[in-house]
C-alpha positions as CSV (number, residue, x, y, z in Angstrom):
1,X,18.3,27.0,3.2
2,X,16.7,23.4,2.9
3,X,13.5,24.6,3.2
4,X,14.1,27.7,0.7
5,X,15.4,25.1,-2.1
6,X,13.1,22.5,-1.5
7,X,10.4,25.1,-1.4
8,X,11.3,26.2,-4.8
9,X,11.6,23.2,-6.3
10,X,8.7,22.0,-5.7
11,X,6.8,25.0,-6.6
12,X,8.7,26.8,-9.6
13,X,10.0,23.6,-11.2
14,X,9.9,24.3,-15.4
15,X,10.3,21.1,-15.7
16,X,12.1,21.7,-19.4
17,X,11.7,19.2,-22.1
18,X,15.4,18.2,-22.8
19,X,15.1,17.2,-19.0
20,X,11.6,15.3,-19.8
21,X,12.9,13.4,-22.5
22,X,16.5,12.6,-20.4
23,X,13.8,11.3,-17.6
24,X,11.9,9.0,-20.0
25,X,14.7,7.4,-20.9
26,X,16.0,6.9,-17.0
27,X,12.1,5.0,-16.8
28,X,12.7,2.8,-19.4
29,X,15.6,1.8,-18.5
30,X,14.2,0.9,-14.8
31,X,11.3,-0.8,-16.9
32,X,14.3,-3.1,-18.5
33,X,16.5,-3.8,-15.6
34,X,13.1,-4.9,-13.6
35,X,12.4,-7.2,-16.5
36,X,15.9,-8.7,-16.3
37,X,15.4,-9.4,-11.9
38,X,12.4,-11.6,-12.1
39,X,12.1,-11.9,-8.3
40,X,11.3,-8.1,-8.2
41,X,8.7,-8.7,-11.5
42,X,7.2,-11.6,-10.1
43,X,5.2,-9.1,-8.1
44,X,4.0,-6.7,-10.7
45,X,2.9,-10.2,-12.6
46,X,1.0,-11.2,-9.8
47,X,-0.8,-8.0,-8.7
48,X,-1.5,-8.0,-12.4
49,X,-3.4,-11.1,-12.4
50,X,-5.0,-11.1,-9.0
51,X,-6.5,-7.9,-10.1
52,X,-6.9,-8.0,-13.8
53,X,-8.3,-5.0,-15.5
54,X,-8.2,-3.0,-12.4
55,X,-5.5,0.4,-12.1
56,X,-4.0,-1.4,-8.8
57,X,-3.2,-4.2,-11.3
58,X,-0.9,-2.0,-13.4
59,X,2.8,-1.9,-12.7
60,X,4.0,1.3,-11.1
61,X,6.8,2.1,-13.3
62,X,4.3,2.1,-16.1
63,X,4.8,0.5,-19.4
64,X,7.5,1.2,-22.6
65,X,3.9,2.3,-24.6
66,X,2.4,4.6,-22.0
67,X,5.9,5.9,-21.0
68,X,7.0,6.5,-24.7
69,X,3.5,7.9,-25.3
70,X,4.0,10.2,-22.6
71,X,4.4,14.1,-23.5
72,X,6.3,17.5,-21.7
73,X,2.9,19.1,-22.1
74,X,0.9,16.3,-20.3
75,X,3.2,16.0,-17.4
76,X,3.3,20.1,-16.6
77,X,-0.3,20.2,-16.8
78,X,-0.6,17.8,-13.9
79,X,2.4,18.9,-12.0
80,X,0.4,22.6,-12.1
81,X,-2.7,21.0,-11.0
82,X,-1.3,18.8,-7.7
83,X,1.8,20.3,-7.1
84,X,1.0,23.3,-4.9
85,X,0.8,24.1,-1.3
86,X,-2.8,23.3,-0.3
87,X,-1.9,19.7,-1.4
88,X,1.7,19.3,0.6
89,X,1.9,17.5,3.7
90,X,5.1,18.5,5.3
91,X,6.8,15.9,7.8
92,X,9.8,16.2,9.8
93,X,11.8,14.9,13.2
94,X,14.8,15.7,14.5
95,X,16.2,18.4,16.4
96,X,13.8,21.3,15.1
97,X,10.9,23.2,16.6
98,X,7.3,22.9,15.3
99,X,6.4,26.4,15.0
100,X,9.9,27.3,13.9
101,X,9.7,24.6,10.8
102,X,5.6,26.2,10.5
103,X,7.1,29.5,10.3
104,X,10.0,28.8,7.2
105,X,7.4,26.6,5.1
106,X,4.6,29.2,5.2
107,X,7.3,32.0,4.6
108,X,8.3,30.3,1.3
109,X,5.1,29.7,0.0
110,X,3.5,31.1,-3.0
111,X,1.4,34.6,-1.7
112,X,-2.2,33.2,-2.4
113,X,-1.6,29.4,-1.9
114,X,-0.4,29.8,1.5
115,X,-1.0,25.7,3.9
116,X,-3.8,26.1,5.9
117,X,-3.6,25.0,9.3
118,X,-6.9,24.1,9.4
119,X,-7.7,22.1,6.5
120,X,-7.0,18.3,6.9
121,X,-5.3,16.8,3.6
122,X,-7.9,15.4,1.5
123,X,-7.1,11.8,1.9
124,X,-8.2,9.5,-1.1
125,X,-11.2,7.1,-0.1
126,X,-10.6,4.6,-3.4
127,X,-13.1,3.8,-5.8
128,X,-14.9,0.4,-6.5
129,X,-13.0,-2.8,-5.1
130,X,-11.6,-4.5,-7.1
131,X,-12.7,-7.7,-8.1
132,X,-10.4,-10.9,-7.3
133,X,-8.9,-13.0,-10.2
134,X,-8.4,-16.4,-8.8
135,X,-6.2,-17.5,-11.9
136,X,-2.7,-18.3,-12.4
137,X,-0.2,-16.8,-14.8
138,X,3.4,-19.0,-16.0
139,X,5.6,-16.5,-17.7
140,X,8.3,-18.8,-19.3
141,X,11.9,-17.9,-18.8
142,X,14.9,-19.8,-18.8
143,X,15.9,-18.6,-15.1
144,X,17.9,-20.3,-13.0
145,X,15.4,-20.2,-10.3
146,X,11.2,-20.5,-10.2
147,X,10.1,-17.5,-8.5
148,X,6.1,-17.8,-7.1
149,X,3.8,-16.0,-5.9
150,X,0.6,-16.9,-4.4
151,X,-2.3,-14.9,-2.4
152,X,-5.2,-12.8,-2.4
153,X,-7.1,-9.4,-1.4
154,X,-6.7,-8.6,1.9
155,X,-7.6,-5.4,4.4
156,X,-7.1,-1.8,3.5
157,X,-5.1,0.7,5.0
158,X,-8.4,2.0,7.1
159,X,-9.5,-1.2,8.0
160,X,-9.7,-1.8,12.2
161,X,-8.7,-5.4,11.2
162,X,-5.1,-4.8,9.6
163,X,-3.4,-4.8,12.6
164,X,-4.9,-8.3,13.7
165,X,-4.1,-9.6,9.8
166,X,-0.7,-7.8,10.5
167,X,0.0,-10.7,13.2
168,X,-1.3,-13.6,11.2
169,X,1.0,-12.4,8.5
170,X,3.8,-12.4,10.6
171,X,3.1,-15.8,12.0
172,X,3.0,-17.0,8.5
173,X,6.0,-15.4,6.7
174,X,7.4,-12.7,8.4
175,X,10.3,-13.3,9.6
176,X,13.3,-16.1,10.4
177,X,10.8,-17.8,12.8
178,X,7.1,-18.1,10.7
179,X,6.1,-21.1,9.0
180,X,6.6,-20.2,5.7
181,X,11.0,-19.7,6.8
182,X,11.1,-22.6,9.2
183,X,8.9,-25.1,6.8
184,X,10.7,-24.3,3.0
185,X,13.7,-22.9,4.1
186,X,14.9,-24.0,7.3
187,X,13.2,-27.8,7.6
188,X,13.7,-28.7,3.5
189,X,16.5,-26.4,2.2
190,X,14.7,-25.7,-0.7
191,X,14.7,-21.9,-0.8
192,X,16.8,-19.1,0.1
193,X,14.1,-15.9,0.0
194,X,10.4,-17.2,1.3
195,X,7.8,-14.7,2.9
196,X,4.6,-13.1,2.7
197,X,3.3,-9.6,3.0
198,X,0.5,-7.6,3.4
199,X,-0.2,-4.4,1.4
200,X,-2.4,-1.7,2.7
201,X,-4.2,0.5,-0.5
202,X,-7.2,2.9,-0.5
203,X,-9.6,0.3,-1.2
204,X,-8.4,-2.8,-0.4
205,X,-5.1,-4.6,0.2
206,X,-2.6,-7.3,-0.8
207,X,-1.9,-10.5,0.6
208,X,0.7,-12.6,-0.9
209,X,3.1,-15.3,-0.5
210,X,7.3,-15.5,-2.2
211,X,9.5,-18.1,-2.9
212,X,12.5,-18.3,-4.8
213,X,13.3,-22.0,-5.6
214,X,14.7,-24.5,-7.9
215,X,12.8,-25.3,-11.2
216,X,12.5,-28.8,-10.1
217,X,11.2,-28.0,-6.7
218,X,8.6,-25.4,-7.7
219,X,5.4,-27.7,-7.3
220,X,6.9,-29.1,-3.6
221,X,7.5,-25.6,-2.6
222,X,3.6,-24.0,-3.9
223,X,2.1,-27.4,-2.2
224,X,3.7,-26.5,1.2
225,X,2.9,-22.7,1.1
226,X,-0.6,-23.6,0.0
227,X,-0.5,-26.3,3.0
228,X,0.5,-23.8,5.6
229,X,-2.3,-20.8,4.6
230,X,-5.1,-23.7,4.8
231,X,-3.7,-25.0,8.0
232,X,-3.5,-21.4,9.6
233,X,-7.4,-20.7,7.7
234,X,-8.8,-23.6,9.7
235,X,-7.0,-23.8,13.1
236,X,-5.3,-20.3,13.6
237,X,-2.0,-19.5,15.3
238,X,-0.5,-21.9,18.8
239,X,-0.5,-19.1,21.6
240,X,3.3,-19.4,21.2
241,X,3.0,-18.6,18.0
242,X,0.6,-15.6,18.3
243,X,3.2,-13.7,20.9
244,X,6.3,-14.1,19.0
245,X,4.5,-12.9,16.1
246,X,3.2,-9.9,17.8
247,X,6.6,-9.6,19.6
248,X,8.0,-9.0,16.4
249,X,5.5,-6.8,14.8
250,X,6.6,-4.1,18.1
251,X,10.0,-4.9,18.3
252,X,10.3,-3.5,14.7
253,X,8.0,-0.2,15.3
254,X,10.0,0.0,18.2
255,X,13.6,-0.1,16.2
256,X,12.2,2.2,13.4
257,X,11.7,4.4,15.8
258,X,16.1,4.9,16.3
259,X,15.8,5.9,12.4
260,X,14.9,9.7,12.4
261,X,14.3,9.9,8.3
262,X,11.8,6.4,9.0
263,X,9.8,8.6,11.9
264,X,9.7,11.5,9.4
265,X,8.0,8.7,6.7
266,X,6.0,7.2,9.5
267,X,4.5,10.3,10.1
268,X,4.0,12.2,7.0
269,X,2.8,8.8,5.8
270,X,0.0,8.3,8.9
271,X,-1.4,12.1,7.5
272,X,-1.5,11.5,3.9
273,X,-2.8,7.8,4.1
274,X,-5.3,8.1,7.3
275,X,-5.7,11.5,7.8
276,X,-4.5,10.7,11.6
277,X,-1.6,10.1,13.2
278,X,-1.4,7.2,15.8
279,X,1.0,7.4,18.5
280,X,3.4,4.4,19.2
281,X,1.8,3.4,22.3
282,X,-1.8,3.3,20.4
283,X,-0.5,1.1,17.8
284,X,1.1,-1.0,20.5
285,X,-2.2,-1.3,22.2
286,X,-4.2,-2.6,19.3
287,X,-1.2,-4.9,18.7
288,X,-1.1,-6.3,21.8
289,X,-5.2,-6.8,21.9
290,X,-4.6,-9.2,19.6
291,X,-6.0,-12.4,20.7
292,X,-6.4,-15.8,19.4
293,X,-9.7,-15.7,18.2
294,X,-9.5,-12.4,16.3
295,X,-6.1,-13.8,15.0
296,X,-7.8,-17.0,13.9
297,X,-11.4,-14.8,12.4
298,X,-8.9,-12.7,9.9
299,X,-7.1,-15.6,9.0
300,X,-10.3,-17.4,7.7
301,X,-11.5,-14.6,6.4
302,X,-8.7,-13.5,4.0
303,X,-7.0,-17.3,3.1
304,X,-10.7,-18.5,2.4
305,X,-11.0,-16.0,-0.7
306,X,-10.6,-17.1,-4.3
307,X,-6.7,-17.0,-4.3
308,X,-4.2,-16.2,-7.4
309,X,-0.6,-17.4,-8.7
310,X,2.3,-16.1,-10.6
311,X,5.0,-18.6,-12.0
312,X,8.2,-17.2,-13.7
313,X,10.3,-19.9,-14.8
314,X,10.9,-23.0,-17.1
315,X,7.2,-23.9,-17.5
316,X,4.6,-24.5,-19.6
317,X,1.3,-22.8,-18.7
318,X,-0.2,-26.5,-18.0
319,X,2.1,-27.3,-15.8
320,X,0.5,-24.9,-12.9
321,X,-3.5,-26.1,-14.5
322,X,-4.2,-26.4,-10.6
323,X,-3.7,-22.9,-9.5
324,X,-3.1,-21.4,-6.3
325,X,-4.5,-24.0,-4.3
326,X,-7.9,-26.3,-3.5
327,X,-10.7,-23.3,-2.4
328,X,-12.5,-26.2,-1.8
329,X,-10.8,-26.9,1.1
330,X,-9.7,-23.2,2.0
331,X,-13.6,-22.5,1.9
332,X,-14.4,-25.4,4.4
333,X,-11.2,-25.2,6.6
334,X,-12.7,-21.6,6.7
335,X,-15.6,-22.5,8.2
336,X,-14.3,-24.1,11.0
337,X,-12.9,-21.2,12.6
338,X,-15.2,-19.0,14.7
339,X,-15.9,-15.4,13.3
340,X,-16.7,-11.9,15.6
């Protein structure tokens, strides 16, 4: 029955205009209530500016002009041209049979537009990359709170060097024990959320810094961040630091694996993204290769790139002149570090 409904939803949907119009006004309201949580905006701010003019700069959710601008008639179009079963990738675990779940999807599919077995989903390569915007952007709000974010472009999705960048990343702000947690929050008390992520895309990826903090601390808290990514550019991570971080980084593929809906996503996601799907123990291994040097090449590679800022809070533009931090001295701590 699951398969049969979803089946025909995704295939027959009319997609009726009362419906599209009731939809459009869902968006905008999820356009308004991310506006009002700016540690949730400060991202789209910052992707905005590290990659100005670029689509990967532009908010997800879209904006109130292109949503409002939006028509029933442009929407079906592109649902008819995407949404059909040559494109699907179908992903599932739990207590099912592969050729059983093969048998109900291709049974409910359009005669004609049958899933081939033997075609590969067409997975996107990404155009040009995008070119890196080291400027800063203060949006002025009376908040209660400075929220920043600082970083850079970092490794795609395809790159063999994501999973070494993955432990540097994790070292840095990834967790209770990384620099970023034990230096602002733990040591100084002067935030509550501080990490950094990494953000796998097509063409390139995301590397970028958070802190929540008070007003008065902002420039303390962007000093010590900018501190830590120049110390980890020049010297790397201490051996202690490099296991727990790739302790961590299995420990949580390890857990996810207890969630059956996050094995389904792992895997459907491994297909559409890389057109392969790496067991645990393979992503384990190149995890575990991870040795200092590599660890310590990625890091001077990425934090030595022009890096950008986003400030929302009680400021003036001016008051953030400086940026995201001296390149001059991310360039030559950079140099320090032996590369492969």
């Amino acid at each position: 029955m699951a398969v049969e409904y979803m089946a025909d939803m995704l295939q027959n949907s009319v997609i009726h205009k009362p419906d599209f119009e009731q939809e459009s006004l869902v968006i905008l309201e999820e356009i308004n209530r991310q506006d009002d949580a700016p540690d949730d905006l400060i991202h789209d701010l910052f992707a905005e500016t590290l990659w100005a003019g670029h689509p990967l700069g532009r908010p997800v959710l879209g904006t109130r002009e292109t949503i409002t601008a939006m028509t029933r008639d442009q929407v079906k179009r592109f649902y008819d041209r995407l949404y059909e079963p040559p494109h699907f990738v179908i992903a599932a675990a739990g207590n099912l049979k592969h050729e059983d779940l093969c048998r109900l999807a291709e049974a409910n599919m359009d005669t004609g537009k049958r899933l081939s077995a033997s075609a590969a989903p067409k997975v996107r390569k990404g155009g040009d990359t995008p070119k890196l915007n080291p400027a800063t952007l203060v949006k002025k709000r009376r908040t209660e709170q400075a929220h920043i974010v600082i970083g850079t472009g970092a490794y795609s999705r395809k790159d063999p060097e994501r999973f070494a960048f993955g432990v540097v990343n994790s070292a840095l702000g990834g967790g209770m024990s990384s620099r970023l947690f034990q230096e602002v929050r733990e040591k100084r008390g002067l935030a509550y959320a501080v990490y950094s992520y990494h953000s796998m895309f097509a063409e390139t990826g995301i590397f970028a810094a958070y802190a929540g903090t008070t007003p008065s601390r902002a420039h303390e808290v962007v000093s010590i961040a900018r501190g830590q990514i120049e110390e980890i550019a020049a010297n790397g991570l201490t051996s202690e630091e490099l296991e727990r971080a790739k302790g961590h980084m299995k420990g949580s593929l390890v857990l996810s694996l207890e969630d059956t809906s996050g094995r389904m996503s792992r895997i459907g996601r491994s297909e559409i993204s890389h057109g392969e799907i790496l067991t645990v123990d393979q992503i384990l291994e190149r995890i575990e290769a991870v040795d200092a040097e590599a660890s310590r090449a990625v890091a001077a590679q990425v934090f030595g790139r022009p890096m950008a800022m986003a400030v929302i809070g009680p400021f003036g533009q001016d008051e953030f002149r400086d940026g995201a931090g001296s390149k001059k001295k991310t360039k030559a701590s950079a140099r320090k570090a032996p590369r492969r």
